[in-house]
C-alpha positions as CSV (number, residue, x, y, z in Angstrom):
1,X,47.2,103.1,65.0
2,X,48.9,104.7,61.9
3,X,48.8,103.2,58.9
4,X,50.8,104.0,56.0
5,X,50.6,103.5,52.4
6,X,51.8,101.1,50.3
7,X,53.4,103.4,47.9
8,X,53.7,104.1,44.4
9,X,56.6,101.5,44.0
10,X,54.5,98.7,44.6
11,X,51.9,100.2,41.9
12,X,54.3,100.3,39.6
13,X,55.7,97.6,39.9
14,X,52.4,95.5,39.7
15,X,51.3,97.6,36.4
16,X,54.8,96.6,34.8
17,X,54.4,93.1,35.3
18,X,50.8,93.5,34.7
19,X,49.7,91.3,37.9
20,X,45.9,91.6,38.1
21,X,44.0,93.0,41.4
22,X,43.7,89.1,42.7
23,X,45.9,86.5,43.4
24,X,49.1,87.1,44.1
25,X,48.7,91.0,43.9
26,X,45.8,90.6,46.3
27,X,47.2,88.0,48.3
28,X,50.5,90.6,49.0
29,X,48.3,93.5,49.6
30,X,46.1,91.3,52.4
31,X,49.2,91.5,54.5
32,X,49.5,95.8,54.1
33,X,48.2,98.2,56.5
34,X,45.8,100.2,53.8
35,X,45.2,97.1,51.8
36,X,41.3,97.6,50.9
37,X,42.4,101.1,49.9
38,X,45.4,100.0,48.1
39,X,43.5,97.2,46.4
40,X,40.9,99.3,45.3
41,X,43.3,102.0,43.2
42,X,44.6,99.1,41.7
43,X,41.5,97.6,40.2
44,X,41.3,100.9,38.2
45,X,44.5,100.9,36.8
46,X,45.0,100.1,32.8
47,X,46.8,97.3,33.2
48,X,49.1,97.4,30.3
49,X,51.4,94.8,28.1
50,X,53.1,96.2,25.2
51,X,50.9,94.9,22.4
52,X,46.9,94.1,22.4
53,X,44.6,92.3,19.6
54,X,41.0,93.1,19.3
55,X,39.3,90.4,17.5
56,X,36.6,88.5,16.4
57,X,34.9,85.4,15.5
58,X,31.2,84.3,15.2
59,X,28.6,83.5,16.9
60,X,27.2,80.5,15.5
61,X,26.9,76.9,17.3
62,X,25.8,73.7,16.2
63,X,22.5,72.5,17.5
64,X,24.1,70.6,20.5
65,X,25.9,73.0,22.5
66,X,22.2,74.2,23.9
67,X,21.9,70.6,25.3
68,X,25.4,70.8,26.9
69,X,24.4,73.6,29.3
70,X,20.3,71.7,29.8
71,X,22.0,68.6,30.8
72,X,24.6,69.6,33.4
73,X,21.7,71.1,35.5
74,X,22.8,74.6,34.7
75,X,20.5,77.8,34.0
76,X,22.1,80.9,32.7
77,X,20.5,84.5,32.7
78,X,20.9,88.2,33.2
79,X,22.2,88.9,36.0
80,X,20.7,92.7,38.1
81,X,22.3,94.4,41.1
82,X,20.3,92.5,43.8
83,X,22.4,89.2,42.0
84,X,25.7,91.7,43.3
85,X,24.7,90.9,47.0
86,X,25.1,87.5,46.3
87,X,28.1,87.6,44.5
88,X,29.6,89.8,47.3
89,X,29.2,86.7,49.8
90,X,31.7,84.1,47.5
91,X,34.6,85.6,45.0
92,X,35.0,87.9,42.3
93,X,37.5,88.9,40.0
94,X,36.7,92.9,41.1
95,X,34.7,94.1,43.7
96,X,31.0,94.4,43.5
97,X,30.7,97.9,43.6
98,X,32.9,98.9,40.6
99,X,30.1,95.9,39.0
100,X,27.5,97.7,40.1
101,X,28.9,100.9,38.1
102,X,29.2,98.6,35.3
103,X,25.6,97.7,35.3
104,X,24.2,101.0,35.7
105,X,26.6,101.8,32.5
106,X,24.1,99.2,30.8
107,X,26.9,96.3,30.3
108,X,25.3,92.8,31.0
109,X,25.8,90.5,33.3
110,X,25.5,86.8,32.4
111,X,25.3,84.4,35.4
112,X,25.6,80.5,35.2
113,X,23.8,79.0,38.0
114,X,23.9,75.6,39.7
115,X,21.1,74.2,42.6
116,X,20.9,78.2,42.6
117,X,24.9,79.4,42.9
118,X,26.7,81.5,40.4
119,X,29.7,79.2,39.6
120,X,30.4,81.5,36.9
121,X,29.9,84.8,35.0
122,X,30.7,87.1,32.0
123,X,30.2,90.6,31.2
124,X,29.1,91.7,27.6
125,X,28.5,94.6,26.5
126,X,26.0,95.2,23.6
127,X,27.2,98.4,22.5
128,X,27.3,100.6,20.2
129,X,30.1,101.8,22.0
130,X,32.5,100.3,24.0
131,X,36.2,100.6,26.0
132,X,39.1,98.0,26.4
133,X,40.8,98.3,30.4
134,X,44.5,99.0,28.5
135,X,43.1,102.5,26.7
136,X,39.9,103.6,28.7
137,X,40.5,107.1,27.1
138,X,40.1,105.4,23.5
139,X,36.4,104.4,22.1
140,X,35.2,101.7,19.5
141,X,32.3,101.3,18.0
142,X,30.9,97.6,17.0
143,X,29.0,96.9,14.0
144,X,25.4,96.4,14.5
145,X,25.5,92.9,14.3
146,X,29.0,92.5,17.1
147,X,28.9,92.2,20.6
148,X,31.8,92.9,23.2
149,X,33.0,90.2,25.4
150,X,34.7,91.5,28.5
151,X,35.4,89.8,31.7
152,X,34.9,85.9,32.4
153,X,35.6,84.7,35.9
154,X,34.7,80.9,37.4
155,X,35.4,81.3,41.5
156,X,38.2,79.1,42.6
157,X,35.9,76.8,44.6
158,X,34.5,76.3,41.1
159,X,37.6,75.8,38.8
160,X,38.6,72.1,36.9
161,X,34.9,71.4,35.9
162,X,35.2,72.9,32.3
163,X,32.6,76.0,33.5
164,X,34.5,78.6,31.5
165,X,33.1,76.8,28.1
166,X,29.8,76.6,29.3
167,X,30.1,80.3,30.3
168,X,31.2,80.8,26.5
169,X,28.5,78.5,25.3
170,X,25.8,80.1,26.9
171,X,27.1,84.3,26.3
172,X,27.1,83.0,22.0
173,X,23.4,81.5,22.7
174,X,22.3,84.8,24.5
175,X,24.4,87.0,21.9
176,X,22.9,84.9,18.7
177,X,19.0,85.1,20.3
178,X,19.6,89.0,20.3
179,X,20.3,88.6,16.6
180,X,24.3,89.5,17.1
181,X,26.7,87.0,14.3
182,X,30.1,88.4,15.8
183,X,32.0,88.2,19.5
184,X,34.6,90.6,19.5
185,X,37.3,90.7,22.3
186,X,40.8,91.4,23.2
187,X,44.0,89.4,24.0
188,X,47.0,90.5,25.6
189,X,49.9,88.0,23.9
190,X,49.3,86.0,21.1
191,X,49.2,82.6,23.3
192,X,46.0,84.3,25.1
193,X,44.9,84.6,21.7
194,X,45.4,81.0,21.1
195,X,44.0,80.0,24.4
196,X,40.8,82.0,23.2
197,X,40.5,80.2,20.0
198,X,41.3,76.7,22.1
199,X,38.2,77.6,24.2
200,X,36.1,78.9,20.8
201,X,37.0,75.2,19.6
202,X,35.6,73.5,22.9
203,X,32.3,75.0,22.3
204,X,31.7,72.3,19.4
205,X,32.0,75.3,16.8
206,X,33.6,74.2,13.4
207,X,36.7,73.6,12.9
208,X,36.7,75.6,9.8
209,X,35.7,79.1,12.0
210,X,38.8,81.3,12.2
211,X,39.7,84.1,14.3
212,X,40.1,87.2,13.1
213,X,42.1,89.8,14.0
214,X,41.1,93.4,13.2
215,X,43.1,96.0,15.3
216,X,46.3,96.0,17.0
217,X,47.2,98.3,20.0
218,X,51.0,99.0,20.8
219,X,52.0,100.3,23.6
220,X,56.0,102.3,24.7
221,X,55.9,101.7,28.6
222,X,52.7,102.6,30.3
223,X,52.3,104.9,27.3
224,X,49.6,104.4,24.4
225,X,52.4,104.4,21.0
226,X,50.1,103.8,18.2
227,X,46.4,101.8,16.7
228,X,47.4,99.1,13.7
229,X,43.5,99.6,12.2
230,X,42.3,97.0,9.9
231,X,40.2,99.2,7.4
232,X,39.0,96.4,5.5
233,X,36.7,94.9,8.7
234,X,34.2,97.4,9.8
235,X,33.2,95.4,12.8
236,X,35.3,97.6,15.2
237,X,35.6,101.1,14.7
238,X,37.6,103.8,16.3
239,X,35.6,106.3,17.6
240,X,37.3,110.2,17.0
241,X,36.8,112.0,20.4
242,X,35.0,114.9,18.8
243,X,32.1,112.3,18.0
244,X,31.9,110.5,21.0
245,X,29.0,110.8,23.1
């Protein structure tokens, strides 16, 4: 039987109202002939607002969050690809073999475990380089003490336990032990950006910790416009291409 292709409408459409590869987007696609294909180009599209904020806030936690993650039964640690066979049997935000790229690219993979399931992950990425999904033609370097926080996902089976802080607990833990003071991240509105600082908070971290934003990305359309830099914070630095790796 035929099948024909979803089209470059629908692709467009999804990347204007920048619906991820999952949920909805997915759930639409399930019911196209050519959906696994269709599903796949669109996990590799920049999905693109009209204004990005890299920022950054540290790493330190009082002595109790450890405790937090001991006494819920949970062990966290690096994840490797035989952990991607695994993760291919319950749900991801992408699929396992763009992750498997992403390992062999030398991000890291940190897994919460409970009784021996991953109820929830995170990707960081130590550097000294590293891309953002909206601009994957534009580099930035991190300071040597700064880490990259990526992607977070808790499976739906999972959600309404208060998993996503333990996640964050346990990446700032694993980040500090490596001897890094600073997470830097992106958010794509401003009320991400206070939903970010909401889940900072829930960590136990000070009240007095702030974040900080250093760059701003703005965007015409689909189309890169221009990079607000904050010279004053060296913790992220645009790379020039002609010194990229």
């Amino acid at each position: 039987m035929a099948t024909t292709n979803p089209g470059p409408k629908f692709i467009q459409r999804s990347l204007e109202f920048v619906l991820p590869p999952s949920g909805k987007a997915r759930a639409a696609l399930r019911g196209l002939p050519g959906a696994g294909a269709a599903a796949r180009i669109l996990e590799r599209l920049p999905y693109r607002r009209r204004c990005y904020s890299i920022c950054k806030w540290p790493t330190p936690l009082p002595s109790q969050a450890a405790a937090t993650l001991t006494a819920g039964g949970f062990t966290v640690r690096e994840a490797c690809e035989a952990d991607l066979r695994r993760m291919e049997l319950t749900e991801t935000w992408r699929s396992c073999e763009l992750y498997a790229s992403w390992l062999r690219d030398g991000r890291t993979l940190l897994l919460l475990e409970e009784a021996g399931r991953i109820v929830s992950y995170v990707w960081m990425d130590y550097g000294p380089e590293f891309v953002i999904e909206p601009v994957p033609e534009m580099r930035f370097r991190l300071a040597s003490d700064a880490y990259f926080s990526d992607e977070a996902y808790t499976p739906r089976a999972h959600r309404g336990r208060g998993l996503r802080r333990l996640t964050f607990i346990a990446e700032l833990l694993a980040a500090r032990e490596k001897g890094y003071h600073y997470l830097v991240s992106y958010f794509n509105s401003n009320r991400a950006m206070a939903e970010g600082m909401r889940n900072f908070m829930r960590t136990g971290a000070s009240r007095g910790v702030l974040l900080k934003q250093i760059h701003v990305l703005q965007f015409a359309g689909l189309r890169f416009a221009r990079l607000k830099e904050n010279a004053s914070d060296p913790a992220v630095v645009r790379v020039p291409p002609a010194l990229r790796h």
